[in-house]
C-alpha positions, 0 to 999 in steps of 0.5 A: 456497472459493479453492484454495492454487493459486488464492491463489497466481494471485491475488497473481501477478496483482496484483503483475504489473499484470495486476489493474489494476498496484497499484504505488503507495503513499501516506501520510498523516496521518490516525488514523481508524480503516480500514473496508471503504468507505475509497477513499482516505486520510484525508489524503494527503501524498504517493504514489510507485511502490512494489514488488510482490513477490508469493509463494504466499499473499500480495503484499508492497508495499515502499515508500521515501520517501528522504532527501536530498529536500527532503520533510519529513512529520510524523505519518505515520499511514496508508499505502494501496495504489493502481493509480495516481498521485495525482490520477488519476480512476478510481484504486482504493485495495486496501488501508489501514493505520493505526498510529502516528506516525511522522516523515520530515524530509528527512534520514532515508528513511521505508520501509514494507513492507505485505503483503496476505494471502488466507486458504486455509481447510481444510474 
């Protein structure tokens, strides 16, 4: 069993860089459901650094894709958690969402916050 203490160390060092620096976020537009075997998106569009908060139990990853850009994303339905920028070898997908549309035109900022939690079970 992981310790409360142990959990706690666990997020520190993911947030921190330390487990590989999972400091990006990607979206993109594929509905298929998430698997345990996923290694990527079903279909990224983009990806940007994000931040990593990390607190006793789990890591919130806050990622902003802005206005003002000329980016414009429609059907926005998944969002994963990388160690690295797109399009480099060897990058390792943590986590994956998937949900309902959503749209980003390049006058309005698209904002996700993603927490990964790891359960502490008392026996």
């Amino acid at each position: 069993m992981i310790t409360a203490s142990g959990v706690a160390a666990v997020m520190d060092l993911i947030a921190s860089g330390t487990l590989g620096g999972f400091r990006y976020m990607a979206i993109g537009t594929d509905s298929t459901p998430t698997a345990s075997g996923d290694n990527a998106l079903g279909a990224e569009v983009r990806r940007i650094d994000c931040t990593a908060t990390p607190h006793d139990d789990n890591v919130l990853f806050t990622g902003v894709f802005p206005s003002g850009s000329n980016e414009e994303y429609l059907g926005i339905r998944e969002v994963g958690i990388f160690n690295g920028p797109s399009g480099v070898s060897g990058t390792v997908m943590l986590l994956r969402e998937t949900f309902d549309p959503r749209d980003k035109t390049r006058y309005s900022e698209l904002k996700f916050e993603v927490t990964l939690t790891l359960p502490v079970r008392n026996v």
